[in-house]
C-alpha positions in Angstrom: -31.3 -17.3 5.3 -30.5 -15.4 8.7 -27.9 -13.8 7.1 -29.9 -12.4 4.3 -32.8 -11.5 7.2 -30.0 -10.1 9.4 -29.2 -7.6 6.2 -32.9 -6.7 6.0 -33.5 -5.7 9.3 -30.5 -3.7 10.0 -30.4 -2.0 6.8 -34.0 -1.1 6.5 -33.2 0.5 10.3 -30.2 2.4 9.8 -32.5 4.0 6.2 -35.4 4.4 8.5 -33.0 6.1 11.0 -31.6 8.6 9.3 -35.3 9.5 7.7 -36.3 9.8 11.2 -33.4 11.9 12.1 -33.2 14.3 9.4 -37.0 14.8 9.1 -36.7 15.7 12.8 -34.5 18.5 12.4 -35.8 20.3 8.8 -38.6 20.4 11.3 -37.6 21.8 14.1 -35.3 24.3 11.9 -38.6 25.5 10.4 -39.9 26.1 13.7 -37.1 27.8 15.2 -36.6 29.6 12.3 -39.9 31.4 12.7 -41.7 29.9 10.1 -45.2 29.5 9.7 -46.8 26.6 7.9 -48.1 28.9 4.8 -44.4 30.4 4.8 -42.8 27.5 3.8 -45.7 24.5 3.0 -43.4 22.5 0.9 -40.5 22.0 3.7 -42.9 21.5 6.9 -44.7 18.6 4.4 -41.2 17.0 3.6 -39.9 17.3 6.8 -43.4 16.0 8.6 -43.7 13.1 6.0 -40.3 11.8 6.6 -40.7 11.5 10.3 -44.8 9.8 10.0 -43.4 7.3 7.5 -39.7 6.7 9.3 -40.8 6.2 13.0 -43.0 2.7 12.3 -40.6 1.6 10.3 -37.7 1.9 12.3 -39.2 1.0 15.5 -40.1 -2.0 14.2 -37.4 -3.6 12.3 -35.4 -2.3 15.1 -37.7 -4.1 17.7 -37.2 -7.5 15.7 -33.4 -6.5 15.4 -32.8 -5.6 18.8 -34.8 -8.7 20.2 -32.6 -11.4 18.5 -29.9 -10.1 19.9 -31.1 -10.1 23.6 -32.0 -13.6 23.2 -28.5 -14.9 21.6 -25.0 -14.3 21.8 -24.1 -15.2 18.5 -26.6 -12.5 16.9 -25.8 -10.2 19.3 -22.2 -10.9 18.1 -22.5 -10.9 14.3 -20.9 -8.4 11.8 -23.9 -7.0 10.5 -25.0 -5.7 13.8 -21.5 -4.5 14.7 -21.4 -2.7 11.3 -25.0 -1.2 12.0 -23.9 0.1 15.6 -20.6 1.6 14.9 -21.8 3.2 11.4 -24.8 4.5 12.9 -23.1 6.5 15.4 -20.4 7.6 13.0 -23.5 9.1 10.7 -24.6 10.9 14.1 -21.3 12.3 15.2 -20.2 13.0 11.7 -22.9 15.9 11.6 -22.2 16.9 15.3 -18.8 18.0 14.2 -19.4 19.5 10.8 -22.4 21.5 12.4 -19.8 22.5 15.4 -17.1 23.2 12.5 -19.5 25.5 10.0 -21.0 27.3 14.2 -17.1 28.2 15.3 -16.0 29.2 11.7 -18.9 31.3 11.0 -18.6 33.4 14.8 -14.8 33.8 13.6 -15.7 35.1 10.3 -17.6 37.5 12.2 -15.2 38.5 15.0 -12.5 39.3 12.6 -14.9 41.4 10.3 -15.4 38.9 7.5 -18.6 37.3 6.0 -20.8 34.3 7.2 -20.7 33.5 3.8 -17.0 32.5 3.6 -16.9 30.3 6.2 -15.9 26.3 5.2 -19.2 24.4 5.8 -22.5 26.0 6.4 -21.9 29.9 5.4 -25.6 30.3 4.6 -26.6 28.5 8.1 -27.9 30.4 11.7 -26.8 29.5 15.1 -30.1 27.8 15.3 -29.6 25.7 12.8 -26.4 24.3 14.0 -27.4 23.9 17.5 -30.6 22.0 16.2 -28.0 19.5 14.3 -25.7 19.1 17.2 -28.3 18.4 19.9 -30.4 16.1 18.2 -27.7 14.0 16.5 -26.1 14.4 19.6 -29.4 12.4 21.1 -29.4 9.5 18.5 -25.7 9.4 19.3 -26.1 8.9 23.1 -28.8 6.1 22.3 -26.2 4.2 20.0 -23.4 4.5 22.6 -25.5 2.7 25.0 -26.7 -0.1 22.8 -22.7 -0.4 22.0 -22.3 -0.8 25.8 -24.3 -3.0 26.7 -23.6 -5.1 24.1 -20.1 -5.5 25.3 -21.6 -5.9 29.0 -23.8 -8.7 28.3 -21.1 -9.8 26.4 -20.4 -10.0 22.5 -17.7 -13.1 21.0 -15.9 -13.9 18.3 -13.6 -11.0 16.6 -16.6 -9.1 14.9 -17.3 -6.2 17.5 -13.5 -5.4 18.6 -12.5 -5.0 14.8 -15.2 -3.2 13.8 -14.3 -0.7 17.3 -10.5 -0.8 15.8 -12.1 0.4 12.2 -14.2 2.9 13.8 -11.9 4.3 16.3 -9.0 4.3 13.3 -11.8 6.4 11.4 -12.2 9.0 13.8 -8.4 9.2 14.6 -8.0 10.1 10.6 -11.1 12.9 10.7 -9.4 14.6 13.3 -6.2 14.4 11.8 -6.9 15.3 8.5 -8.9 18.5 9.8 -5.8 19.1 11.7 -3.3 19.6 9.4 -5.6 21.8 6.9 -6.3 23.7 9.5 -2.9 25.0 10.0 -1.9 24.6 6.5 -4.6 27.4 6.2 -3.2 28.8 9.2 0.6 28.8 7.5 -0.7 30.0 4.1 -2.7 32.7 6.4 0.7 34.1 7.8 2.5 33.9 4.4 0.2 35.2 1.9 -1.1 37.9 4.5 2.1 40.3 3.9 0.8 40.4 0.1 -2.8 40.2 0.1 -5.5 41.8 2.3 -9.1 42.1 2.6 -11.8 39.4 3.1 -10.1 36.0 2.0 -7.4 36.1 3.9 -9.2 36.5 6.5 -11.8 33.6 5.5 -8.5 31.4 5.2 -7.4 32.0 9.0 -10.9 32.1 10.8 -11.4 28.4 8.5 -8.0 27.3 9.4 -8.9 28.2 13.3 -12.0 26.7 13.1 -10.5 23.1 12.0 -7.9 22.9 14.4 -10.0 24.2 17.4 -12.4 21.5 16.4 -10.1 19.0 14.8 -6.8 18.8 17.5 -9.3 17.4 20.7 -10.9 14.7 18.5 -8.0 13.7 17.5 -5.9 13.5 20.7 -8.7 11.6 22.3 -9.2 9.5 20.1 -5.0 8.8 19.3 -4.7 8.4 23.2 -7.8 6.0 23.4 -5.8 3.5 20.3 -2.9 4.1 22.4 -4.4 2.9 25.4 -6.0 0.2 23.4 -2.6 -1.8 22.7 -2.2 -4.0 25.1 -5.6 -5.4 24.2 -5.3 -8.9 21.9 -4.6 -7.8 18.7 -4.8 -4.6 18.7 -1.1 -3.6 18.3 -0.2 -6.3 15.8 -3.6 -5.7 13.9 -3.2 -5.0 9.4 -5.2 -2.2 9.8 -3.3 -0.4 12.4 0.1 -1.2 10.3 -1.6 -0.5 6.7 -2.9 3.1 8.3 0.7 4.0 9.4 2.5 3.2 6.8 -0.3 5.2 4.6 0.0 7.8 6.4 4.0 7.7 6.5 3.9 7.6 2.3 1.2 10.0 1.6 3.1 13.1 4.2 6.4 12.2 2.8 5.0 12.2 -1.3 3.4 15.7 -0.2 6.5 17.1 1.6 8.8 15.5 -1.2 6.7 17.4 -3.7 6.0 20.8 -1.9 9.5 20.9 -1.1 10.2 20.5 -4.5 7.9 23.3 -5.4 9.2 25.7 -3.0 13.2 25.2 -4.0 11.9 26.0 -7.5 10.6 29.4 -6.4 13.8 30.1 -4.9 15.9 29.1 -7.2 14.4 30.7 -9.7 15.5 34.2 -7.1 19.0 32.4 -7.5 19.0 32.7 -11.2 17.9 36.3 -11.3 14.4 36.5 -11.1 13.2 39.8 -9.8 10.5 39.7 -7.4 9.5 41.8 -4.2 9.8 39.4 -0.7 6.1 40.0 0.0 5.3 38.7 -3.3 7.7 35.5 -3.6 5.9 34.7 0.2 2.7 34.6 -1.5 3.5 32.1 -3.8 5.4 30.1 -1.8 2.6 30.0 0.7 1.0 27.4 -0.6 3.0 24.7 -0.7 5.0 25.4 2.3 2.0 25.0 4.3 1.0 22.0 2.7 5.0 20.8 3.7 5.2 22.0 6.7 1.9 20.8 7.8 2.4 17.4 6.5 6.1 17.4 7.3 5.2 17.1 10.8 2.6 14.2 10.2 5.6 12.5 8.5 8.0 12.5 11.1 5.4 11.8 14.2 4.0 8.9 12.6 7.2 8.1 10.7 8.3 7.4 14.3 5.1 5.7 15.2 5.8 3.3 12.8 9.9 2.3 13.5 8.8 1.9 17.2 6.1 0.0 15.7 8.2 -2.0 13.3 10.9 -2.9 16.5 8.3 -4.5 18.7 7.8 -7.0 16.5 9.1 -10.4 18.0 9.6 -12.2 14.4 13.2 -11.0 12.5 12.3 -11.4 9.2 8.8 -9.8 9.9 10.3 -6.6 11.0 13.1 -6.6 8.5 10.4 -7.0 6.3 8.4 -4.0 7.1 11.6 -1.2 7.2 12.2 -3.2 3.8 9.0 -2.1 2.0 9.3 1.1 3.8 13.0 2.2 2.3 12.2 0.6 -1.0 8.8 3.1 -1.7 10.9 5.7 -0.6 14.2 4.9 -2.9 11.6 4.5 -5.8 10.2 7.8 -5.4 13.3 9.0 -5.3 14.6 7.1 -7.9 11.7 9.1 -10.5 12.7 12.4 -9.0 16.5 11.9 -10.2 15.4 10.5 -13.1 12.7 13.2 -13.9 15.6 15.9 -12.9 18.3 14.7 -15.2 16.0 14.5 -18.1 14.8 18.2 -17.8 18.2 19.3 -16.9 19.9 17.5 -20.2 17.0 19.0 -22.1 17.7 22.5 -21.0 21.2 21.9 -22.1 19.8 20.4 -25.5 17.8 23.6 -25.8 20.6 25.8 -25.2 22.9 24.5 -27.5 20.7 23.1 -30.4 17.4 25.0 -30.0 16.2 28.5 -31.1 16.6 29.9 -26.9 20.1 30.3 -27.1 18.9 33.5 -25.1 19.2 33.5 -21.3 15.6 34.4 -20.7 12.7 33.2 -18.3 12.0 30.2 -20.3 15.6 28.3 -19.7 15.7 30.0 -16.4 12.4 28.4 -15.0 14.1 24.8 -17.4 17.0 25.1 -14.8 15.2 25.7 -12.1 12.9 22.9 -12.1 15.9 20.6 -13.4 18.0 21.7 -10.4 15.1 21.5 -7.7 13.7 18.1 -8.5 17.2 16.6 -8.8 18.2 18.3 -4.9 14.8 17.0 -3.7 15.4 13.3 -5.2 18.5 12.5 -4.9 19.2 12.5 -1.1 16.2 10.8 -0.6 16.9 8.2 -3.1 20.6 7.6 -2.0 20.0 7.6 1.4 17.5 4.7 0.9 18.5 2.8 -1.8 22.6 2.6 -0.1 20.6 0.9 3.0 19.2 -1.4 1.2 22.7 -2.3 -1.2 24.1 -2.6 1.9 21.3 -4.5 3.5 21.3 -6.6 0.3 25.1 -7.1 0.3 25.8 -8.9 4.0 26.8 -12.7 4.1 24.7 -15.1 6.2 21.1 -15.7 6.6 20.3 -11.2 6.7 21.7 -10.9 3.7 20.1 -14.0 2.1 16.9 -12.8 3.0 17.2 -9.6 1.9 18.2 -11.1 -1.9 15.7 -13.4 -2.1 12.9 -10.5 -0.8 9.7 -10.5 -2.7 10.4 -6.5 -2.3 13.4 -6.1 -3.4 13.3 -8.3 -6.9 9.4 -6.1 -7.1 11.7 -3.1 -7.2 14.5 -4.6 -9.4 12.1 -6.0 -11.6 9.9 -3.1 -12.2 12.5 -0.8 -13.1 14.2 -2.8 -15.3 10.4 -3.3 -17.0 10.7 0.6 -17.3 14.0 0.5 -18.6 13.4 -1.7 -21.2 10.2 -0.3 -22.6 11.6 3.3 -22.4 14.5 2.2 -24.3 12.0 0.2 -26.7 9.9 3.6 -27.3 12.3 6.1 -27.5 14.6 4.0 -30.3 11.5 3.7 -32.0 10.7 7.6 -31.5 14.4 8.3 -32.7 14.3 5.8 -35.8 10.9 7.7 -36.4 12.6 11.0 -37.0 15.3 10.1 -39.0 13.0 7.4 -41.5 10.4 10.7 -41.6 13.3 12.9 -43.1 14.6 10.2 -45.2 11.2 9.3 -47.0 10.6 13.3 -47.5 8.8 14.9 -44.7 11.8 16.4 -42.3 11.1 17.8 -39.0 12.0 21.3 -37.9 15.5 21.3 -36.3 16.4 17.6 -37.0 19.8 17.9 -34.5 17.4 19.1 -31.9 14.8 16.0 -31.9 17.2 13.7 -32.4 19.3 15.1 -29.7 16.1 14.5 -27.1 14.8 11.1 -28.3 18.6 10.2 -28.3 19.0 11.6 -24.5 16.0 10.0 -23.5 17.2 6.3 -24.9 20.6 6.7 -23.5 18.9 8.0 -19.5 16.0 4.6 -19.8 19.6 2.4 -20.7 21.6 3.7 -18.1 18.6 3.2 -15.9 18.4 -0.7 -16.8 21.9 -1.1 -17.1 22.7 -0.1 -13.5 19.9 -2.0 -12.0 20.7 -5.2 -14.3 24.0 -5.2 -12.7 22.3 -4.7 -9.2 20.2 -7.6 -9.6 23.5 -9.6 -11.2 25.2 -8.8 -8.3 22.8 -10.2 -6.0 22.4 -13.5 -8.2 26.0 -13.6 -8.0 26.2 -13.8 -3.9 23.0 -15.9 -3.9 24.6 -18.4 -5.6 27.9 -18.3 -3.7 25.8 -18.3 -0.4 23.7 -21.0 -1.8 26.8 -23.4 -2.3 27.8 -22.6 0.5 24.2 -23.7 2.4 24.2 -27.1 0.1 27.5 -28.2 0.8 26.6 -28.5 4.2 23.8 -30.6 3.5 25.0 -34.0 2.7 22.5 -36.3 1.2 22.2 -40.2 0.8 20.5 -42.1 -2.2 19.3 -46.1 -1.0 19.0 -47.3 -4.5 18.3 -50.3 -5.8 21.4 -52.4 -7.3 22.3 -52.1 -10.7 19.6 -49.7 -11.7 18.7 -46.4 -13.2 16.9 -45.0 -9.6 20.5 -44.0 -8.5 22.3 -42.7 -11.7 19.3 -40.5 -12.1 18.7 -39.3 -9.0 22.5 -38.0 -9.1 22.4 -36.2 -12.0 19.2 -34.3 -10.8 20.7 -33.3 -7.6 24.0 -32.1 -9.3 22.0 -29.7 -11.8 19.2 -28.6 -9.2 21.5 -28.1 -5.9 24.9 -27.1 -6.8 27.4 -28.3 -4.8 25.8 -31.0 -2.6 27.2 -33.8 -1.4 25.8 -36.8 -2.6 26.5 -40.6 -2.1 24.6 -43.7 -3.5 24.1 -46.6 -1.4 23.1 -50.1 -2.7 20.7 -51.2 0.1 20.9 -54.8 -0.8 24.4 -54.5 0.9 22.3 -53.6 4.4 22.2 -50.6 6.4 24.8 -47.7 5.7 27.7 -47.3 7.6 28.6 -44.4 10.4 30.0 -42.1 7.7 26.6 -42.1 5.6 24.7 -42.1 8.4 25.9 -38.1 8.8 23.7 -37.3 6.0 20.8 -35.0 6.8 18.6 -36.4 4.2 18.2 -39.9 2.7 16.3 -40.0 -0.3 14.6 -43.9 -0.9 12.7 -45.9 -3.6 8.9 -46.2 -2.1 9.5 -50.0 -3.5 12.2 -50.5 -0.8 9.5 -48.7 1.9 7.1 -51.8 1.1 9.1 -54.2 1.9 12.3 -53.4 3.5 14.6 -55.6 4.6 15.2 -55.5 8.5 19.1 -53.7 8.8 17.4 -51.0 6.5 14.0 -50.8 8.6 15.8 -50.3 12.1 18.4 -47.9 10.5 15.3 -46.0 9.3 13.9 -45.7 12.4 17.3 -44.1 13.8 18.3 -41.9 11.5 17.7 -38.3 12.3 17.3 -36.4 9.4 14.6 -36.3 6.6 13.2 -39.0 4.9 12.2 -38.6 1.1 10.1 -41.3 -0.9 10.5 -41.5 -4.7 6.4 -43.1 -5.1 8.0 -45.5 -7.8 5.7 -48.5 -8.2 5.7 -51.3 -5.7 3.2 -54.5 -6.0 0.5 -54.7 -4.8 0.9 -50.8 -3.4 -0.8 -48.4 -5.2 0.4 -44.7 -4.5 -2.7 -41.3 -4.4 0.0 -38.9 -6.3 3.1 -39.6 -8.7 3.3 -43.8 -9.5 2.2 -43.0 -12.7 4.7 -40.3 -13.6 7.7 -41.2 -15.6 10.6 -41.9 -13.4 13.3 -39.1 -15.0 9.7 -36.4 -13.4 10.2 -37.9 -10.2 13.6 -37.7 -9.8 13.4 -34.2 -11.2 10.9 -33.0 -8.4 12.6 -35.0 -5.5 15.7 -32.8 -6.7 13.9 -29.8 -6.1 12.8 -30.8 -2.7 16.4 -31.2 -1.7 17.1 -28.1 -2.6 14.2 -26.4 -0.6 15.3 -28.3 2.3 19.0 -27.5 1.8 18.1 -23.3 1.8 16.1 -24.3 4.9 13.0 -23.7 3.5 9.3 -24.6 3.4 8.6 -27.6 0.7 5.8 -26.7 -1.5 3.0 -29.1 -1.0 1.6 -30.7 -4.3 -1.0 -29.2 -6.3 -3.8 -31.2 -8.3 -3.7 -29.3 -11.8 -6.9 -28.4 -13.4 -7.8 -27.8 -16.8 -8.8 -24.7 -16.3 -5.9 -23.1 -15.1 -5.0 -23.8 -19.1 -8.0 -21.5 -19.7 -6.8 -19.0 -17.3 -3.7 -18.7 -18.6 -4.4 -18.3 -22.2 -6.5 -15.5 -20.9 -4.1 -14.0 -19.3 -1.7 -13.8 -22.0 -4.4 -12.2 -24.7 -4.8 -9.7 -21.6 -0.8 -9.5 -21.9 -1.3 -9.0 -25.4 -4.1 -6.4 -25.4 -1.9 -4.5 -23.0 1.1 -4.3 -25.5 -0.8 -3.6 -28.2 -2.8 -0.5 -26.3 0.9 0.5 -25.5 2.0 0.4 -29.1 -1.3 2.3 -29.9 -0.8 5.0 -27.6 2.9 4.8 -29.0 1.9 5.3 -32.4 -0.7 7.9 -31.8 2.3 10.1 -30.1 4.3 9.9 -33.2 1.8 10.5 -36.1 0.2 13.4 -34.6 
């Protein structure tokens, strides 16, 4: 119920709020616009209405709000008031930089001779109105800012208010940044496109780009430098959202520079292939996306950095091997598409050439080439350089190398292209059977040689594709196995089992088909405790019937032995086992086997799970949803071909 009250009260005051706000300032825009009340009836009676209605209703939900948190810490320290303060003055400082934004691009626009009208935000605005913004969200967020610090004065707990400061801060950090780098991408585009066009939009472009970076750079400094500052605080450098934000920002700059530069190499190579066209004209086009590169290029390798010296600090090995992981493998599987992308439009402008109707060199094989050729020099390095680190990364003996194998991210990557080999090879056999059963039942295609050709070239690029990377992934299975023999021999294990029965013989077999290589001896503990030579083992696996009621050579030797004990639950009387008496013995034995062996690789042992009937349910459904999935993909299949 407080909860639910909580939601009321701060909601209804950050609606009322902004009512408040924003009726103030149509208001006083009217006035200091000059207008008189019969001017302009319908905005004065808007603008007045909001604020008579707003100012009740804020005060007093923000009243109640305000005096439940004075009275206790713990609603001074909740979420909802957190979210409330820091989104409030993010919807006040918001408008005091786009109203600061539309004010400096507009008085630009005007010193270099263009029109208000051109400028980014507010081109139909006056000086008045932007000042009138600034100041009076400026106000409300001034009032916020001292709620916020006395809250932390009187003080605030729990983890509520300093994440919700990391989210805000992070917030502002990305505003300035992003208004950054498109303001000297316009800037770039500005001083390439300027030699070929003139007049008033280039001029718009470089009084906009201006205008963002004069506004955009000292937000985001300060606010970078204030996160900076902020590390040393408890969890503030190890925090999800500080690591999710970097590497976001690391993969979106390098997808954007990966694809511009592709862009731009195309252009030029199509100048390399004997496209005529003037300097001031190529510039032009290029514009674009170099700026877009360039501008991001730089946010890639600053935060790029950010992020290794992030990555380093990191106290925990596998955590930061971990991290540069899922870092290379993104970028090996971008560049894994490019070289895949490249070498099927550059076999197809061979295909066209030789089979097709443009045997012609003309602009239509040259602009083929050129976009073969630039998306294959774009991809590849990036690709090899990656995806060799991680071979190599993947191919080192000992506990590195074991890791890197057995990575969640690495069989992801394996995995998923193999999944794309295997359905592109399933498509495009169908595509090329298609052709040929379409000519054979009476309804040939226009140059046969030639769509065969391509359907063929696309089955043989999607099999070379999975064959390589099934041979990857047998590799790696290969030297886990030989690392994991090597781990399990070193990992003796010893069996007290009963005399003359099945426990033992069982047991034996399970290990020697679950953990390859282990050493394994049995034990008869009717003959009393084991000797110094099985007393080496580092596990000893026991009946629970033996634990009930052991005899006093095995109960002392028990209670010396340094390794890891492991209970079969077989039935005992009068002992009745929670979990597993009840389970065939051959079960037992099976999962004790597999406990061994997650000890042996030194790792965690799953705990038990009770099973539930409708995890039955759940996975029916999620095999029809497998099944709607491959039937949508034979739909959209089908629908390619009979067109």
């Amino acid at each position: 119920m407080q909860t639910i009250r909580r939601l009321y009260l701060y909601a209804v005051a950050l609606v009322s709020l902004e009512t408040v706000l924003w009726g103030t300032i149509g208001l006083a825009r009217s006035i200091f616009a000059g207008e008189t009340i019969g001017d302009s009836a319908i905005r004065l009676a808007g603008a007045l209405s909001l604020i008579l209605v707003g100012i009740p209703v804020f005060l007093l939900h923000w009243w109640l709000a305000q005096r439940g948190a004075l009275r206790d810490i713990e609603e001074r320290s909740t979420r909802l008031r957190a979210l409330f303060l820091y989104g409030a003055s993010a919807g006040t400082l918001v408008p005091v930089f786009q109203n600061l934004l539309a004010l400096i691009s507009r008085t630009l626009l005007q010193f270099f001779g263009g029109r208000p009208a051109q400028a980014l935000l507010g081109g139909d605005q006056t000086l008045s109105d932007n000042l009138i913004g600034i100041l009076l969200n400026g106000v409300v967020a001034l009032y916020i800012y001292s709620v916020i610090r006395a809250d932390w004065r009187l003080p605030v707990q729990g983890e509520a208010f300093p994440e919700t400061r990391r989210l805000y801060r992070y917030f502002f950090m990305l505003y300035g940044l992003l208004m950054v780098v498109f303001g000297v991408q316009q800037m770039v585009q500005y001083a390439l496109s300027a030699w070929e066009a003139v007049g008033q939009g280039v001029i718009g472009v470089l009084a906009n780009g201006l205008a963002l970076s004069l506004v955009g750079a000292p937000l985001w400094v300060w606010v970078w430098r204030l996160i900076q500052r902020s590390l040393d605080e408890p969890g503030e450098a190890r925090s999800v959202l500080r690591l999710s934000i970097l590497y976001g920002l690391a993969f979106i700059s390098v997808v954007s520079v990966l694809s511009s530069s592709g862009v731009v190499l195309y252009r030029v190579l199509r100048l390399i292939l004997g496209e005529k066209l003037a300097l001031s004209l190529f510039l032009s086009e290029i514009a674009t996306p170099f700026s877009v590169g360039l501008s991001l290029g730089v946010v890639w390798a600053y935060f790029g950095r950010a992020l290794g010296a992030e990555t380093r600090t990191l106290i925990e090995a596998t955590k930061r091997a971990g991290l540069l992981r899922l870092y290379h493998y993104v970028l090996a599987l971008l560049g894994l598409g490019a070289v895949f992308i490249g070498i099927y439009m550059l076999l197809a402008f061979v295909l066209d050439l030789t089979l097709g109707e443009a045997t012609i060199w003309g602009r239509a094989l040259r602009d083929n080439l050129a976009a073969a050729l630039a998306t294959l020099l774009v991809g590849m390095p990036v690709w090899l350089f990656n995806w060799r680190r991680m071979v190599q990364e993947a191919a080192q003996e000992g506990e590195e190398g074991d890791h890197a194998r057995r990575s969640v991210i690495r069989k992801g990557y394996l995995y998923l292209v193999l999944f794309a080999g295997v359905i592109g090879v399933m498509f495009a056999t169908g595509a090329l059977l298609f052709q040929f059963l379409r000519s054979w039942l009476g309804d040939p295609v226009d140059n046969l040689p030639l769509m065969a050709a391509q359907q063929a070239k696309t089955m043989l690029l999607f099999a070379l594709l999975l064959a390589y990377h099934w041979q990857a992934l047998r590799v790696d299975n290969l030297l886990a196995e030989h690392s994991l023999v090597k781990l399990h021999a070193q990992f003796p294990v010893l069996i007290l089992a009963p005399e003359h029965a099945e426990f033992g013989d069982l047991l034996v077999e399970a290990l020697e088909r679950e953990v390859v290589g282990i050493p394994v001896a049995v034990h008869a503990y009717s003959l009393g405790a084991p000797d110094a030579t099985l007393s080496a083992a580092k596990a000893v696996i026991l009946p629970a019937e033996l634990l009930s009621r052991p005899p006093e050579a095995i109960s002392l030797w028990l209670q010396n032995f340094p390794g890891t004990r492991i209970v079969v639950p077989s039935p005992a009387q009068s002992w009745h086992w929670v979990f597993g008496s009840e389970r065939p013995l051959a079960q037992l034995v099976r999962q004790t086997a597999r406990i061994v062996r997650h000890l042996s690789e030194a790792e965690d042992v799953p705990q038990p799970r009770e099973s539930s009937p409708w995890f039955i349910v759940l996975y029916i459904m999620a095999g029809l949803f497998g099944l709607e999935i491959l039937l949508v993909l034979f739909s959209l299949f089908a629908s390619l071909i009979f067109e």
